[in-house]
Every structure is written in structure tokens, then in C-alpha cells.
C-alpha positions in Angstrom: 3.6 9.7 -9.4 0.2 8.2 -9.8 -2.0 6.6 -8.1 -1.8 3.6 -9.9 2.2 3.4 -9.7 0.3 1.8 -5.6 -1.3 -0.8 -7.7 2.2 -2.1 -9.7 4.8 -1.6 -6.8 2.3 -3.7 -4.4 1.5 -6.3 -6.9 5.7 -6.5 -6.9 5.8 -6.5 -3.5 3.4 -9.4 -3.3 4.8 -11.2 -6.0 1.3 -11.4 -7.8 0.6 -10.1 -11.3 -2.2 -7.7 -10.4 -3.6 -6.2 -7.2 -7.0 -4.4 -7.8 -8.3 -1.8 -5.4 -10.8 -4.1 -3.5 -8.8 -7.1 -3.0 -8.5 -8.0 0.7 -4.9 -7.7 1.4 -4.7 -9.7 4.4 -5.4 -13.0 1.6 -2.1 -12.4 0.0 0.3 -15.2 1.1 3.3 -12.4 0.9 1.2 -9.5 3.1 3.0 -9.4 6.0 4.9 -6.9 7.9 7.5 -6.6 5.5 5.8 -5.7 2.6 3.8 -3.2 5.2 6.9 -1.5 5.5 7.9 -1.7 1.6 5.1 -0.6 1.1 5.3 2.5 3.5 8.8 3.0 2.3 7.3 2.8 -1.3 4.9 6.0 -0.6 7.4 8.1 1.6 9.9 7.8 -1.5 7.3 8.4 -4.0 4.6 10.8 -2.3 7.2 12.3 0.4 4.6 11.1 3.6 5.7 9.2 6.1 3.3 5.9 7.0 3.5 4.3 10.2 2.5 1.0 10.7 -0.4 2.6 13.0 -1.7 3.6 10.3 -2.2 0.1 8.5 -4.2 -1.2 11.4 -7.7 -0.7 10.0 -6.3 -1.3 6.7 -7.8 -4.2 4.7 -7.6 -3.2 0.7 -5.5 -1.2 -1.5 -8.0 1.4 -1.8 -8.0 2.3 1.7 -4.4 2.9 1.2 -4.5 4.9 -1.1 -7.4 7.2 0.6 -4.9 7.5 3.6 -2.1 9.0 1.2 -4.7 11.1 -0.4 -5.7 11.8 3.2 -1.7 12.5 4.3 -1.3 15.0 1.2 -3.6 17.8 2.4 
């Protein structure tokens, strides 16, 4: 699964048509709890790591997620 596979399932999540890595998530109308945990679902099916929504707290933009799966792997 690639990194950008992030990009398309949270742009789906959000109902938007594209979600780049520096967009401030918290400015989506649909970023809310639930698509915290779709999107934690998202990365446990996908990258087998297990997200908790502790982890999201300092989370603003996609990139950041994506440097705590990166970060998860290891």
C-alpha cells in the first residue's frame, strides 16, 4: 500500500476531491472524530498498526500522519 493510497481514502473520508499533505485538517467541515477513527481504521487495515486517537492529538496535516505510520513501522 502506498503512501498516497492516505491522500485518496482521506479525501473520501472527507468528502473533498483532493487532500494535499499540508492542508490543515482541522478546516475540513467533515474532520471530526469519526473520520479520526476511519481513518485509524483505514491504516490498521492497510499498514497493520494500530492508531489511537492519542496519537492524533498533535496532529494538524496529512503529512504528520503519515510521519506517525512511517514512525509506527519501524
Amino acid at each position: 500500500v502506498e503512501m498516497n493510497d492516505i491522500n485518496i481514502e482521506l479525501a473520501e473520508i472527507l468528502e473533498v476531491e483532493l487532500v494535499s499533505d499540508s492542508d490543515n485538517l482541522e478546516e475540513f467541515d467533515l474532520w471530526d472524530s469519526l473520520a479520526l477513527l476511519s481513518i485509524a481504521a483505514f491504516i490498521d487495515a492497510n499498514y497493520n498498526i494500530q492508531i489511537g486517537t492519542d496519537d492524533f492529538e498533535n496532529i494538524k496535516t496529512l503529512v504528520q500522519i503519515k510521519e506517525l505510520v512511517k514512525s509506527k513501522k519501524c
